[in-house]
N, C-alpha and C positions, 0 to 999 in steps of 0.2 A: 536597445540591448547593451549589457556589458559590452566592451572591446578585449579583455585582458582573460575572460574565462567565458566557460558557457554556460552562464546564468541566464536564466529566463526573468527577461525585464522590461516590459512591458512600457513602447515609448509615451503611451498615455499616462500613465502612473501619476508623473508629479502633477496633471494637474488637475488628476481626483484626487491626491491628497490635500493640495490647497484648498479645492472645492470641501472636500471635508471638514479640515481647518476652520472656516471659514462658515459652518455652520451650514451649508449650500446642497449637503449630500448626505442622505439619510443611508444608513447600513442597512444591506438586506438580509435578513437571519441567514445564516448558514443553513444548508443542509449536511444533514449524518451521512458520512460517505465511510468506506471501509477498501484499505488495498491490501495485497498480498504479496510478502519477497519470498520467492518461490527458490529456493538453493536446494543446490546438489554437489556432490562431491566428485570426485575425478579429476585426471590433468584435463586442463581447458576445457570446466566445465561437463566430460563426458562422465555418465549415470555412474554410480561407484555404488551401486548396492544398498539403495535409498533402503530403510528401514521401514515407520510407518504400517506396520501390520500387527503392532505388539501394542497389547494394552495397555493404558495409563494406569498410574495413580492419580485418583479425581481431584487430590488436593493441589497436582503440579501445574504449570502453564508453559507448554512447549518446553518438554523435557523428553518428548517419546520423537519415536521419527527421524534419529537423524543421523540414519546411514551407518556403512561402517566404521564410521571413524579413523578412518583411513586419511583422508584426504589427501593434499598434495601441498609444495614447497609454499602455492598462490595461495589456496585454502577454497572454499566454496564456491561456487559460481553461482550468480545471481539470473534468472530471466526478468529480460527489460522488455516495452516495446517502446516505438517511438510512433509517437501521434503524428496524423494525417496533418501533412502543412495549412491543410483548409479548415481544422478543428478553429472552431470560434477562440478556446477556452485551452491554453497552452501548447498549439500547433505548433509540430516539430521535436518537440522536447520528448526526451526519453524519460518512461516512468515503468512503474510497475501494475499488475492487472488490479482492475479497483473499478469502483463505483459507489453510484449512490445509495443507500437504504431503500427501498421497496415497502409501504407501510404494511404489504401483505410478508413481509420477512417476519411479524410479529406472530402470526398463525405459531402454533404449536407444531413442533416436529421432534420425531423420535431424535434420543439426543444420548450421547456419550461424552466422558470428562468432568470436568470441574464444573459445579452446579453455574444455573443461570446468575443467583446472586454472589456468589463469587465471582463471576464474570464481570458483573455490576461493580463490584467492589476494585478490580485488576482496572476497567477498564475507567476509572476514575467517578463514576457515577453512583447514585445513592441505592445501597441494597434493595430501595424500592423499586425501582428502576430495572426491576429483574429483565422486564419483558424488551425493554430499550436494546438493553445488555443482547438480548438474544438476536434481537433483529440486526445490532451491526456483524456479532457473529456470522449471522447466517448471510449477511450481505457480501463477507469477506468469501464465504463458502462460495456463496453462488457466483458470482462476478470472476474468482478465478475461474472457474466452469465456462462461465460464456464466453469470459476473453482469452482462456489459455488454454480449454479442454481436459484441465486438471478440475478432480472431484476429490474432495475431502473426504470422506463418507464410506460406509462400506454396508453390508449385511448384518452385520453384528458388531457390537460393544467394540470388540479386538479384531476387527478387519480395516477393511479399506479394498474399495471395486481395482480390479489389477486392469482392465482396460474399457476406455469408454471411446474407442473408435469407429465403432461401427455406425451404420445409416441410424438405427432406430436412437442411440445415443444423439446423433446429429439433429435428427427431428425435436428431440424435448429441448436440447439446447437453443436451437431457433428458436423453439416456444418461449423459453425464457427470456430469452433477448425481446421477445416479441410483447411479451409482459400477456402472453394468451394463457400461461403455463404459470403458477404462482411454485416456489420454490417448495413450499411444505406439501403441496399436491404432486411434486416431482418426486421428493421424497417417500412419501406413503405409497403410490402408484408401484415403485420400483419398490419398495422395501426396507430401506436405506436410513440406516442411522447416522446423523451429523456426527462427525469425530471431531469435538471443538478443541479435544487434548492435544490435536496434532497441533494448532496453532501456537503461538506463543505473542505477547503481546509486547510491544517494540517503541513504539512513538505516537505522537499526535500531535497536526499539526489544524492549524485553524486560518482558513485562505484571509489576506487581509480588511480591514471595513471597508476601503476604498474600492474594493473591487468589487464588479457587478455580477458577477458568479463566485458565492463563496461556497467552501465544505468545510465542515467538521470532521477532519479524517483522522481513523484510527488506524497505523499503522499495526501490521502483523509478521512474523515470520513464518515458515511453513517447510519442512520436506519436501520434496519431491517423490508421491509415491513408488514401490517399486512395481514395477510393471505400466506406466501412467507414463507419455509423451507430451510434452507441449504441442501447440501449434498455433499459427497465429488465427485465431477465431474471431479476432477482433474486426468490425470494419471500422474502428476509430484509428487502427496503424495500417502501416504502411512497411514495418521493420520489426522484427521481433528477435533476440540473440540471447546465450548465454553469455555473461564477462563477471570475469572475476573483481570485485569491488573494489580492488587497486586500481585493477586496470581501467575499468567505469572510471573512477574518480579522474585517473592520471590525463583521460581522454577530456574531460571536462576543464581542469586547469588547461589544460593546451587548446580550450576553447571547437573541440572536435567534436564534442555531445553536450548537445543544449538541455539545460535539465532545470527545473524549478529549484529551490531551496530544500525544500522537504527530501526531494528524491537522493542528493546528491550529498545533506548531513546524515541521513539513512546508512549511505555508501558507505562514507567516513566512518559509522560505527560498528559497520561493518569490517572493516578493513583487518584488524588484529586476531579473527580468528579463522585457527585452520581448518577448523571441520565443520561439519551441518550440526553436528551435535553439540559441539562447542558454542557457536550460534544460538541453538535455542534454549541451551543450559543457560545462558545469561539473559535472554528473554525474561527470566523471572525477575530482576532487578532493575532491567529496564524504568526510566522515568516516564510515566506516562502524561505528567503535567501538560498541557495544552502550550504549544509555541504559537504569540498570534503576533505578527508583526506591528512593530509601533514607532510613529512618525509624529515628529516634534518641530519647531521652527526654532530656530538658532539665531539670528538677528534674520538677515535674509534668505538666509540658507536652510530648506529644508533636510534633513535628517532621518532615515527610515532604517530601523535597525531590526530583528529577532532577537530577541533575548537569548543568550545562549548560544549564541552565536552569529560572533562577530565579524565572520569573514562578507557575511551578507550584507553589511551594512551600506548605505547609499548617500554622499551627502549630494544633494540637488540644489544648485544656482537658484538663485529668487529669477533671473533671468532664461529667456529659452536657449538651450544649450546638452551637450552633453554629460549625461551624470557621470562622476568620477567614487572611481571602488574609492 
């Protein structure tokens, strides 16, 4: 690991990338993963009057939902969790709720907002790709659901469910988790139309070749509906908080919150705005180019950079030793 910040850095690293290098280590396809930055407005974080009940326009992407626009001096709060120390696959590090694709996320479900191939076309993939489009949607949909007990979705076109606390909600959610429950048979069962308008589309990041668990993740932002609680539902944490993306960020330079790359240049582009709505007003311009890390040999100095961002970058001793930022 880093010493100077809390970057998640993985003491194996350099020498699966030499192993790579070197023609020794075959990349394993990513899997489609989708996460959710779930903000809300208030000081420190507390509910300011999430919005989220008002219909889109189908042409917008994360332009509905966000709040009173109130906000405060810090500006949104973000919910984090922080992964179980025994997770194989970046134990300890604080992230946002996410997961993989579901190839049953592809099922048909009743559906509100910007069409599926628009979705395709936002989310960098080809208009044909409609149904791809829909399954990381619906992976971002469901996965906030199991891990944070926020539901996108409501009754109609221009709703959104005001609470899903009770037992019988808790029962479909284990199902989900349990993969017993397919996401579009949750849907239809209950009645519930996906509000894909609430989302808005953010980043994407691509885990590196060298590494033996990769994703293809498309970052999202999202309201916090009104009437709709977090909780940690996850059993991959062990910590779940609101923080406002300054203070995330500040906590990470001072090496206090261990965070991957992705989660923590997320942070950072968060940081300048004051509201929820501000937030996912710029969601539409958001770049959704793929970030995939890339590692080069220097004479005997390995070098492992993100494009796009430099602060990440790694140069590694041809010798065993500690990497230096």
């Amino acid at each position: 690991m880093s010493t100077t910040n809390g970057q998640w850095y993985p003491p194996e690293w350099p020498e699966r990338i030499r192993l790579l290098s070197a023609g020794e280590l075959t990349p394993v396809t990513p899997r489609r993963a989708a996460t959710v930055l779930l903000l809300r407005d208030g000081p420190d974080g507390a509910p300011g009057g999430q919005d989220g009940e008002h219909g889109a326009n189908g042409e917008q992407f994360g332009t509905n939902g966000g709040g009173d626009r109130g906000g405060d001096a810090a500006g949104p709060a973000v919910y984090m969790l922080r992964r179980r120390a025994s997770m194989a696959f970046a134990g300890g590090a604080y992230a946002y709720p996410g997961g993989s694709v579901d190839p049953r996320d592809e099922r048909m479900v009743a559906w509100a907002g910007p069409s599926r191939a628009q979705w395709a076309r936002r989310l960098g993939l080809d208009e044909s790709d409609a149904t791809q489009a829909q399954a990381i949607v619906c992976a971002a949909v469901r996965e906030t659901f199991e891990e944070a007990g926020v539901l996108l979705a409501g009754p109609t076109p221009h709703t959104v469910v005001a609470d899903t606390t009770g037992d019988d909600w808790e029962t479909d959610r284990l199902s989900l988790v349990a993969r017993d429950l397919s996401f579009a048979e949750f849907l239809d069962r209950r009645g519930l139309v996906l509000r894909s308008d609430l989302l808005g589309g953010w980043a994407r990041w691509i885990t590196p070749e060298f590494e033996p668990r990769r994703y293809d993740t498309w970052f999202f932002v999202a309201a916090l509906p009104r009437g709709q609680r977090t909780r940690n539902a996850s059993t991959e944490a062990d910590r779940t908080v609101w923080l406002h993306p300054g203070d995330a960020a500040d906590g990470y330079d001072r090496g206090e919150l261990l965070m991957m790359p992705p989660t923590i240049a997320t942070l950072r582009q968060l940081r300048p705005y004051g509201t929820v709505h501000d937030a996912l007003v710029a969601a539409v311009d958001q770049d959704l180019t793929p970030v995939l890390a890339q590692a080069r040999l220097e004479g005997d100095e390995l070098v492992l950079s993100w494009p796009g961002h430099d602060e990440f970058t790694k140069h590694i001793p041809g010798t065993a030793g500690e990497s230096e930022a």
